[in-house]
C-alpha positions as CSV (number, residue, x, y, z in Angstrom):
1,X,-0.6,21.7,25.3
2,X,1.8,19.8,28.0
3,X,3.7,23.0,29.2
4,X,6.0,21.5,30.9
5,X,7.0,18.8,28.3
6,X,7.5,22.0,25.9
7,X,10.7,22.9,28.3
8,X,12.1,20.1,29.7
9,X,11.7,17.3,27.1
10,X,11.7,20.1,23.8
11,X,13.9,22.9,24.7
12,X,15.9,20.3,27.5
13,X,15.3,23.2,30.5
14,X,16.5,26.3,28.9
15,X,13.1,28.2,29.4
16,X,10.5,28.2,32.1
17,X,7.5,26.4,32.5
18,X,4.4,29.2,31.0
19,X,1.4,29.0,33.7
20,X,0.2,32.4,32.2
21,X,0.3,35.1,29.6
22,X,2.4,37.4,32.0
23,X,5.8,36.1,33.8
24,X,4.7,34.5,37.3
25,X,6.7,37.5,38.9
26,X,4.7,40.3,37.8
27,X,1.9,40.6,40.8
28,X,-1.0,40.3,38.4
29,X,-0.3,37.2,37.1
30,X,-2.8,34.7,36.9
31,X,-2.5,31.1,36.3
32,X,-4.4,30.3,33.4
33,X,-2.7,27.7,31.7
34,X,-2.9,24.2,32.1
35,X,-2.8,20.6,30.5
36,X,-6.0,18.9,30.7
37,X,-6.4,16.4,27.6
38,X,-10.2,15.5,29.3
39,X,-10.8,18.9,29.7
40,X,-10.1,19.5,26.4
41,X,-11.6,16.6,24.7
42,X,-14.9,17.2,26.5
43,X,-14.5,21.2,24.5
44,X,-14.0,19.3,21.1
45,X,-17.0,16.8,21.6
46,X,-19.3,19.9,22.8
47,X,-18.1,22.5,19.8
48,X,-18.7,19.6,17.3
49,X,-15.5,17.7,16.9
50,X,-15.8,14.4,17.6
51,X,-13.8,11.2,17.6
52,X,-14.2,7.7,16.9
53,X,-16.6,6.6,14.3
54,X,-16.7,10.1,12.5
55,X,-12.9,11.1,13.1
56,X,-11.0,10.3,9.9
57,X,-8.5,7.5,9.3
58,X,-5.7,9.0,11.3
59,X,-8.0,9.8,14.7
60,X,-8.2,13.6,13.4
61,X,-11.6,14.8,14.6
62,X,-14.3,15.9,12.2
63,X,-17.2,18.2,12.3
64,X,-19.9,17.9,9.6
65,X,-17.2,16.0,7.9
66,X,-14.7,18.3,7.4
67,X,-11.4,17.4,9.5
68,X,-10.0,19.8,12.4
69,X,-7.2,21.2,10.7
70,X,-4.6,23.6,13.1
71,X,-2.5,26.0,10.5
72,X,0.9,26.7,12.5
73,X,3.6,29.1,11.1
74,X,7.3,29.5,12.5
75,X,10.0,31.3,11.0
76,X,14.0,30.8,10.8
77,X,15.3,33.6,12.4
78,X,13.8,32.3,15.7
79,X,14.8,28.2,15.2
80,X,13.2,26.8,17.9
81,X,9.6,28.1,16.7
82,X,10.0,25.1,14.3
83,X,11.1,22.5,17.2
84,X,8.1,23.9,19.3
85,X,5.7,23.7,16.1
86,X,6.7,20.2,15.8
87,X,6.1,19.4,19.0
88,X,2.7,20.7,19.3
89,X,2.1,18.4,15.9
90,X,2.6,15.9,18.3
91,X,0.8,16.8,21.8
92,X,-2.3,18.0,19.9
93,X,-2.3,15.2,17.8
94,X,-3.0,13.2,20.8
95,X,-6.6,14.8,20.8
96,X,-7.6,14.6,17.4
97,X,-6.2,17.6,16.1
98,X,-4.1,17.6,12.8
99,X,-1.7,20.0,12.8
100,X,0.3,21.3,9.7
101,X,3.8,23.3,10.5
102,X,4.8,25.9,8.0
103,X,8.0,27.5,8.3
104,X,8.0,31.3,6.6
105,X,10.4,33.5,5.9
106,X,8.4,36.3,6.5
107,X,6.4,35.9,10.0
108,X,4.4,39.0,10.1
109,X,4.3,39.6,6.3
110,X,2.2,35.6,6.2
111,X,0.3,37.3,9.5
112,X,-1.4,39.8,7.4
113,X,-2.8,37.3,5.1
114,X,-5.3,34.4,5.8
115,X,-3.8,31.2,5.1
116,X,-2.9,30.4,9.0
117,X,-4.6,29.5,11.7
118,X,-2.0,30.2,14.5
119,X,1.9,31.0,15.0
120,X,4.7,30.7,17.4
121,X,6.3,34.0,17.3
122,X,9.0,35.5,20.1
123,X,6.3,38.2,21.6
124,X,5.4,39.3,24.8
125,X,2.2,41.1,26.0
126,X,4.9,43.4,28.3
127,X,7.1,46.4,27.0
128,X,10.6,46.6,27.9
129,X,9.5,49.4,30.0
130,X,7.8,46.7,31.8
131,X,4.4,47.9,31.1
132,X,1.3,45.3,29.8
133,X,-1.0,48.4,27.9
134,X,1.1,48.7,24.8
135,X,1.0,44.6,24.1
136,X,-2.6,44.2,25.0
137,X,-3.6,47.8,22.8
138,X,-0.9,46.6,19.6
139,X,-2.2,42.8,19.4
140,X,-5.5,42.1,21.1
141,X,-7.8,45.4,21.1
142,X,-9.9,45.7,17.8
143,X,-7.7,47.4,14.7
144,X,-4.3,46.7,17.2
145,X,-1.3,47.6,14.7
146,X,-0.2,43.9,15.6
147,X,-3.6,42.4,15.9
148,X,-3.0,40.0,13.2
149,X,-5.6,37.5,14.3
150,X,-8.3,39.8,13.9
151,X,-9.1,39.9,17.4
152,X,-12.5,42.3,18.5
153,X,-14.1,41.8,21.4
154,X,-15.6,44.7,23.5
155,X,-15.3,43.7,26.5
156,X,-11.9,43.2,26.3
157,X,-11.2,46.5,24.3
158,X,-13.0,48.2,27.1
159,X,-10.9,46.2,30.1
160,X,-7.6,47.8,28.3
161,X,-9.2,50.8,27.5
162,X,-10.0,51.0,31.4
163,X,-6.4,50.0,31.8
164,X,-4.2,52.5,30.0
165,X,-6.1,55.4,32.1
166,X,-5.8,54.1,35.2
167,X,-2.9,55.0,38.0
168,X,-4.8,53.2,41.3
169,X,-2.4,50.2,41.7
170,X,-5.8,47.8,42.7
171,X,-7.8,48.8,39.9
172,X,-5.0,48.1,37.6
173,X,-4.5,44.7,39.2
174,X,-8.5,43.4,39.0
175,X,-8.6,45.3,34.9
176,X,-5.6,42.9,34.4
177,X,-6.5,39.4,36.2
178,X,-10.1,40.2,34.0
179,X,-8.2,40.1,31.2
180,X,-6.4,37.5,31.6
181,X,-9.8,35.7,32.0
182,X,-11.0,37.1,28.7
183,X,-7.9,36.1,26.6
184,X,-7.7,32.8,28.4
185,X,-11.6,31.9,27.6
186,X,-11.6,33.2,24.7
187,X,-8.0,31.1,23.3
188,X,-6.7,34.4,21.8
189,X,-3.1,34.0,23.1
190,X,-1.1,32.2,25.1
191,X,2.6,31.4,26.1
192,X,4.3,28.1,25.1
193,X,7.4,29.0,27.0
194,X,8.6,31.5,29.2
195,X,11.8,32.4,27.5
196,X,15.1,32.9,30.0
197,X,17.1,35.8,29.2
198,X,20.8,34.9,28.2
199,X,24.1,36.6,27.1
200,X,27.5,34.8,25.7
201,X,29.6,35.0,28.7
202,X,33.7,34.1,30.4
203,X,35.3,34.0,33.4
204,X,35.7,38.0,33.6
205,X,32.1,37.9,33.6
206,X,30.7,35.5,35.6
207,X,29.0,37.9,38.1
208,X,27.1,39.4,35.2
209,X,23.1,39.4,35.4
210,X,20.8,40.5,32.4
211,X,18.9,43.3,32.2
212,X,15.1,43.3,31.0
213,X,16.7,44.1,28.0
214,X,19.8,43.3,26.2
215,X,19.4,46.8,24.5
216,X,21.9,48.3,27.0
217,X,24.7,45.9,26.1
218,X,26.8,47.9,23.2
219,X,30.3,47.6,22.3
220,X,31.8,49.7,24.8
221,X,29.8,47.2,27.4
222,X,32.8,46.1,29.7
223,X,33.0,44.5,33.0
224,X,34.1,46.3,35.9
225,X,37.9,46.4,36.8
226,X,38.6,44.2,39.7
């Protein structure tokens, strides 16, 4: 994926560029993400994918004849899952991927079955507490309550399992950058953008800045008297 194409060309700058799973402010962020069409043509060839004489008529790769087929769902209530889906179409197309977009009205409810392959959902591995364990324990760890991809993998339900008991600021750091590692190898999640945080605004509140979350905003919200 061409991160930075995703914001500036796709969503015309309103979003940051995503480098990782986690915002690049938090302190354990590592930078896993990158756009490497060799690098990830050379992962197609050695999984079994290949091009040229074996891809099919439109350049999608093949394996054992079969054509590398990407199901990707988005959703109406978050619009620009579509504009994003669409653009993917496009960027992975470029390495022999065929991509079909499927826009449902029921995001988690098509989760829970099988017909999909991946999905562009507004999510983030961090509460609005600000803490990583709850993400990581909901969606990645085997039988997460959000783990709709079926994700199990023991060493990275013990990393998070190591994680939610510890208090030792360094440990908590390494459990995380390992996990990173782990979901980054293993293509279990990623970010396609790092969504800015935004609120319908006037003059009287120019000086405003948002909160982690908009949950404090009610309708006796006002701004301070000058």
């Amino acid at each position: 994926m061409d991160y930075r194409a995703l914001v500036e060309d796709v969503l015309d700058g309103l979003a940051d560029t995503a480098t990782s799973v986690f915002a690049p402010s938090l302190p354990y962020a590592v930078d896993t993400q990158e756009t490497d069409l060799d690098a990830a043509a050379d992962q197609l060839e050695a999984a079994g994918w290949t091009a040229g004489a074996g891809a099919g008529a439109d350049g999608t790769r093949t394996r054992d004849g079969v054509p590398l087929t990407l199901r990707l769902l988005s959703y109406p209530q978050q619009p620009d899952s579509t504009t994003l889906a669409e653009a993917l179409q496009v960027q992975l197309g470029e390495v022999g991927i065929d991509v079909q977009v499927s826009q449902v009205d029921d995001v988690t409810a098509a989760r829970e079955g099988s017909d999909w392959d991946a999905a562009i959902v507004g999510d983030s591995l961090v509460s609005f507490g600000g803490s990583p364990v709850e993400g990581l324990t909901d969606g990645l760890v085997t039988g997460g309550s959000e783990n709709y991809g079926g994700v199990s993998d023991a060493t990275l339900d013990d990393l998070v399992a190591r994680l939610s008991v510890s208090f030792d600021d360094a440990e908590r750091t390494d459990l995380l950058e390992r996990i990173q590692t782990v979901i980054h190898d293993q293509g279990y999640f990623a970010a396609t953008v790092l969504r800015l945080p935004a609120v319908v605004s006037n003059q009287a509140w120019s000086g405003y800045e948002t909160p982690i979350s908009n949950l404090w905003v009610t309708a006796d919200t006002a701004p301070a008297a000058a």
